[in-house]
N, C-alpha and C positions, 0 to 999 in steps of 0.2 A: 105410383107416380114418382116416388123416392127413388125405387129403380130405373125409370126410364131417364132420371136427371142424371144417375151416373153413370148409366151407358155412354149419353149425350159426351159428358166429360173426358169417359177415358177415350172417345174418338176423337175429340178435338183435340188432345193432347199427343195421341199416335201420329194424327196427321201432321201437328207443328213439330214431331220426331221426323217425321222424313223427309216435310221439309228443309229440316236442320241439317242430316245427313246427305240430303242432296245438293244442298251447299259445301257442304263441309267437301264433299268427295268430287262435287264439281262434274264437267264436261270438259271433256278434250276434243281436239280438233287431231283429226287422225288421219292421214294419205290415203285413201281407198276406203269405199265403204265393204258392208257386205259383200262377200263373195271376193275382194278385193279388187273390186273396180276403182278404178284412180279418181279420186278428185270427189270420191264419197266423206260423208261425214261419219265416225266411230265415237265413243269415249271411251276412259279409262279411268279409275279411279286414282288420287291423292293424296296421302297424308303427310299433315307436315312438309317444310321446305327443304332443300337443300342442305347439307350440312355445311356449319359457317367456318372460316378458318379461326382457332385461335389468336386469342387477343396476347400479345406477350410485352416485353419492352429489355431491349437490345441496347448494347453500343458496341462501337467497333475494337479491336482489342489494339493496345498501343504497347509503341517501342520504347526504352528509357532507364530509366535507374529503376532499383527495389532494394529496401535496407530491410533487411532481415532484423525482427526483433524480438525480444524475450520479456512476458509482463512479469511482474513480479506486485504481491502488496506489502504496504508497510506500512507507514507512519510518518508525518512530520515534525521534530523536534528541532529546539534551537543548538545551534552550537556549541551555545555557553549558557549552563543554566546551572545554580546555586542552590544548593538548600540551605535555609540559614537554618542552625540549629545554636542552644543555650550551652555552654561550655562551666556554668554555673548552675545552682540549684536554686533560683530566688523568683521572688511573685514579680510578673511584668508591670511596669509601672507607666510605661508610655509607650504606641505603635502609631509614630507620627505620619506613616505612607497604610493607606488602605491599599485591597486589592485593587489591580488595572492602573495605578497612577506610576509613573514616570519616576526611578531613581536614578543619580549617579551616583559615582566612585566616590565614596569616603561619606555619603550620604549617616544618617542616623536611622537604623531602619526598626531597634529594637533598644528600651533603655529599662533595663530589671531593680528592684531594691537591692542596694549593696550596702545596705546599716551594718547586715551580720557580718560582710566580709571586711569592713571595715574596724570593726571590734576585733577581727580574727588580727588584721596588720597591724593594729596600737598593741594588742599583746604580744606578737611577735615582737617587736620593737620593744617590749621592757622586757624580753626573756633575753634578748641579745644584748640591753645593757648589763641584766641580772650576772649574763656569762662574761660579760668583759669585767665585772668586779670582780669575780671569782678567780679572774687569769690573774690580776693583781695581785689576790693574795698569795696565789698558788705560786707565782714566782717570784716575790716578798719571803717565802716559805722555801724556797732553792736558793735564794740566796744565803741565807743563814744557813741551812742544811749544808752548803759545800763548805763555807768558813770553816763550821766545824769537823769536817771531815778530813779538811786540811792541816787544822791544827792537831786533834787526834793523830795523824795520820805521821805527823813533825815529832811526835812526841813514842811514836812506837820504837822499838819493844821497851825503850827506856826507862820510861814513865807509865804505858798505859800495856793494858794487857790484849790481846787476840779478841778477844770477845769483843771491849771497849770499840777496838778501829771498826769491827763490822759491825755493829751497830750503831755508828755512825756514816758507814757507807751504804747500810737501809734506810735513813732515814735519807740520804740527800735521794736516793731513788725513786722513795715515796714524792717527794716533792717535787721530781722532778715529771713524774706522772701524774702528778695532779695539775702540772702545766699543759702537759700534752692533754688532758681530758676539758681543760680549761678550752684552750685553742678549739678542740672535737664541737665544743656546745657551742662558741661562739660560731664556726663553718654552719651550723645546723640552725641556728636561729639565723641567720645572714641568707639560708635557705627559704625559711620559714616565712621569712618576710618576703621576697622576690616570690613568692609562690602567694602570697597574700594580696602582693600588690597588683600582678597581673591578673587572680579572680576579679581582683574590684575596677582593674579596667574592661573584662570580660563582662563587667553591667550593661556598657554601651555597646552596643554590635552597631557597627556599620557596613555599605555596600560594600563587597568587592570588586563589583561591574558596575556599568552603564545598564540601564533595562528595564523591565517593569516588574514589579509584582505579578504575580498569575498566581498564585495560591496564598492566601492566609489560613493561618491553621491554631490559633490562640489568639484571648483577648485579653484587652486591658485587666487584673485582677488575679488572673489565673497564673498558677506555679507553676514552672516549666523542668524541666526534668534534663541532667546533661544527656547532649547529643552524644549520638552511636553511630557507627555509617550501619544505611537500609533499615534506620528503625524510622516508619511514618509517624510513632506518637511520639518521639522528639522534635519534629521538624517543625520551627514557628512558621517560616514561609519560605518561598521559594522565587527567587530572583532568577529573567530570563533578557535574554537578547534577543528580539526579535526582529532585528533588522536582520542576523545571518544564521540566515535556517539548511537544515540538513533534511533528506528523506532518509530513513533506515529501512531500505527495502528488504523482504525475507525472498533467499528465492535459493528456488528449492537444487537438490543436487544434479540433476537430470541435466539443470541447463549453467549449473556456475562453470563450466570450463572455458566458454569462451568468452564469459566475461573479465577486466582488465580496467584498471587505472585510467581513467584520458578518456574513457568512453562517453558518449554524450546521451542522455535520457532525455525523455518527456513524461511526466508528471501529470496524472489528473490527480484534482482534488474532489471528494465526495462532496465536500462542502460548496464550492465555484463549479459546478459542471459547466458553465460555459467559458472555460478557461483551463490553460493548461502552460504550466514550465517548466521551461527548459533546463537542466540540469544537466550536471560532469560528475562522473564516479572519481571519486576520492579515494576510498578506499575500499578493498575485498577482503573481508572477514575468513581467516584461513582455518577458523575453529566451527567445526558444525555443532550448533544449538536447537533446540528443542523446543519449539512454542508450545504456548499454555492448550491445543488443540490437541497436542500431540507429535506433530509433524517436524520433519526435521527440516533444518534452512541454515542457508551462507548469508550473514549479516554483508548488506553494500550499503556503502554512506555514500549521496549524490547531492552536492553540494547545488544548492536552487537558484537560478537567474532570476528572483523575485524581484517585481516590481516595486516601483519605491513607496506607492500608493496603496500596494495590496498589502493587510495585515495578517497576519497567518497566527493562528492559535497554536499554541503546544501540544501534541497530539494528533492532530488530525489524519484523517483518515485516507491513505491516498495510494495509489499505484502507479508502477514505472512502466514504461517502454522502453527498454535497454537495446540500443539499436548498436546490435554485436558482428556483421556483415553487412557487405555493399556488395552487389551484381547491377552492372552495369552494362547498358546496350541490350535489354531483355524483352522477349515476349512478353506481356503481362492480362492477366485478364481480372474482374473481379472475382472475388474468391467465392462468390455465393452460385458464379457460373459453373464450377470445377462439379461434376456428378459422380455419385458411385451406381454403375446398371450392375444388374443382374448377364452375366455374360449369354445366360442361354436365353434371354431375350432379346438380344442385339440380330441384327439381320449378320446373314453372313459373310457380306461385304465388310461390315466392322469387322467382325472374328477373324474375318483372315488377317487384318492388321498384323505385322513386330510388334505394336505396341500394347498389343494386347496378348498377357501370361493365361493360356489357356487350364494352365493347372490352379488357377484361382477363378476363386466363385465371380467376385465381380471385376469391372473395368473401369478406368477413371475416364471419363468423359466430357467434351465439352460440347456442348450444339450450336449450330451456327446455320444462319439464314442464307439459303441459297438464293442466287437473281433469280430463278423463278418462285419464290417467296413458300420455300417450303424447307424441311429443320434436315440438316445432315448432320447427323450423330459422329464426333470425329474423336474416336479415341486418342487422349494425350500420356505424355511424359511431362511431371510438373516438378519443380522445385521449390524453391522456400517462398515463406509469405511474409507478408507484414498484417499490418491493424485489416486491411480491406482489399489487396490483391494476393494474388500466385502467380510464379514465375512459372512459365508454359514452356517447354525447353525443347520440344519437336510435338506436331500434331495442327497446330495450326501458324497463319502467318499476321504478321503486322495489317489493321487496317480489314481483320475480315471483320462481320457483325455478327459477336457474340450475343446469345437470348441468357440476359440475366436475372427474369424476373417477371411476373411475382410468381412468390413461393409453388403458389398454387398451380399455374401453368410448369413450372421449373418439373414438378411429381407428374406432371401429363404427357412429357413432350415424347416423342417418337420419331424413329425415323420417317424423312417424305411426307410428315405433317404439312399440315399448309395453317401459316403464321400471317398475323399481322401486325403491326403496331398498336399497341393499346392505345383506344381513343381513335382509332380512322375511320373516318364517314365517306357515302361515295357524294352523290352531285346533288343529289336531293337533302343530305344533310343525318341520313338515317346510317346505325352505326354498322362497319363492314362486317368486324370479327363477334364471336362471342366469349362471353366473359370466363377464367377458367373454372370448371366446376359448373358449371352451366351446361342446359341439354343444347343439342344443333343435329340438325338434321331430321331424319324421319324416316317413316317408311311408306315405298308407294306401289301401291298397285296396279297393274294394266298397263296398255302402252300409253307413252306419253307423246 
């Protein structure tokens, strides 16, 4: 009984096979039937429809200017930025400005204990009175030294003997160097103090700029150690202008020859992606340096058309378009349209092209939509680009429609394709092309 249920089954299931595939494959209406007598009935088999045209998305190519540019990354810094560092060795005793607040010129930005340096100026000041007693005596001590030199000296050979006169001509000597050693200690204490007195105004550090804060690097408490230039564990803080900022772009040797002075950039910031400024090269670094990656680069400083609202941090992370050429009155098309084929798959209407170096493997290519809506592969000659075109310099003209996209259809197209605009439906609503990467067409069999 068990058998005769799955006989039952696998016929019912054969049957809804062929009627499946009698659908699937259908009937045609055919001119003549058997024998080919006219106006008989035939079929033929099916599969699948038609092959659809691709789906692509075009614009026309235009005529106009193209500035040629060159990126480069760098960095944004201020123009005028300070390290303040201690010029003394004493414990900080007051930092009236925290980081991020607002100083100006002459402001108080650091005030250190100056007790010791102030003990150091009052002794100074009694070793320089100690020295100006000492010139007293010491020329108190020439004077009587010459008296008697000169009276010894009245009284030779008469009264005094050889020996007598020059030991009274060593002694004015001696006194007289004890003047000049006197004068020696008084210069040196007069030193001592002028060197004592400006540590103890070195307590106060003030601004040298207008700007902010952007780094503190010590607290109230802590002993500060004299400043060095490029030592970061002296530097208390770091004073900046951030109203006039610079970029320091690196960029590399390949492309510094045409850049120059006067030039005008464009600026992204990593940080503002939706924003970009306008910048002028200042200056061209004529020494090649060697970033911490390795690489070598020409330091450009591009002075920033920063807005007066936007705040820009010290650092930031940003790159230029150094726009180094102008071509003017040009073909132009997008750059994502420009192809590179394989030459020995080009039909060989392209190959015969001038424009095409048959002793290279590929061809630079552009496709463009024929009025009867299918792709002609048209080898170009192109010239320089910017951020999103190429300059097309023979190959095609102003105004034809280049197919720029998407990626996908761009790896498919062929010659004598047949294209249509992504998204075309016909009258009923249903869509014309297929999508790229997608199957079309099929295969049929019998007459149709």
């Amino acid at each position: 009984m068990r058998r005769k249920r799955w006989l039952v089954f696998i016929g019912v299931v054969g049957l809804a096979g062929a009627g499946v595939a009698a659908w699937q494959f259908g009937w045609a209406k055919k001119p003549g039937g058997p024998g080919g007598a006219a106006g008989g009935e035939g079929f033929g088999f099916s599969l699948g429809a038609d092959e659809k045209p691709l789906e692509i998305r075009s614009e026309k190519a235009q005529a106009g200017d193209l500035v040629r540019t060159i990126s480069a990354p760098g960095s944004v810094e201020p123009r005028t930025k300070v390290q303040v560092s201690a010029q003394v060795l004493a414990k900080v005793l007051a930092l009236p400005f925290r980081e991020g607040e607002r100083v100006r010129k002459g402001d108080v930005l650091v005030r250190l204990d100056g007790r010791d340096l102030a003990a150091a100026l009052e002794s100074s000041q009694a070793s320089l009175r100690g020295q100006e007693a000492n010139l007293k005596g010491a020329q108190a001590d020439e004077i009587l030294s010459k008296l008697e030199f000169e009276r010894v000296k009245s009284l030779f050979p008469r009264d005094v003997t050889k020996s007598q006169l020059d030991t009274a001509e060593a002694n004015l000597l001696r006194a007289q160097s004890r003047v000049l050693s006197s004068q020696a200690g008084i210069e040196q204490a007069r030193a001592l103090i002028t060197r004592a007195q400006k540590d103890l105004e070195n307590t106060t550090i003030t601004s040298p700029i207008d700007g902010l804060v952007v780094k503190l690097n010590a607290e109230v408490g802590e002993t500060v150690v004299v400043g060095t230039l490029n030592n970061a564990s002296s530097i208390i803080m770091e004073v900046a202008d951030l109203s006039d900022m610079l970029m320091k772009a690196r960029v590399d040797e390949a492309n510094i020859a045409p850049v120059r002075a006067g030039q005008r950039g464009q600026v992204l910031l990593a940080a503002y992606r939706d924003r970009s400024i306008i910048g002028t090269i200042e200056r061209v670094g004529l020494k090649q340096q060697v970033y911490r990656d390795g690489t070598s680069y020409f330091e450009v400083e591009i002075a920033l058309n920063k807005p007066a609202d936007l705040l820009l941090g010290s650092g930031l992370t940003a790159s230029a378009e150094i726009e180094v050429e102008t071509f003017t009155d040009v073909v132009k098309v997008p750059s994502q349209a420009v192809l590179d084929r394989r030459i020995d798959d080009l039909p060989k209407a392209v190959t015969d092209s001038p424009l095409v170096d048959r002793a290279k493997t590929v061809a630079r290519v552009v496709c463009v939509v024929g009025e009867d809506g299918k792709v002609q592969v048209r080898p170009v000659k192109v010239g320089a680009s910017d951020i999103t075109s190429t300059v097309v310099l023979s190959g095609i003209s102003a105004g034809e429609r280049i197919i720029t996209g998407p990626f996908r259809a761009l790896a498919e197209l062929r010659d004598a394709m047949s294209v249509v605009e992504e998204g075309t439906k016909d009258a009923e609503g249903n869509k014309v092309g297929r999508a790229p990467g997608g199957g079309g067409g099929g295969v049929r069999f019998g007459p149709r």
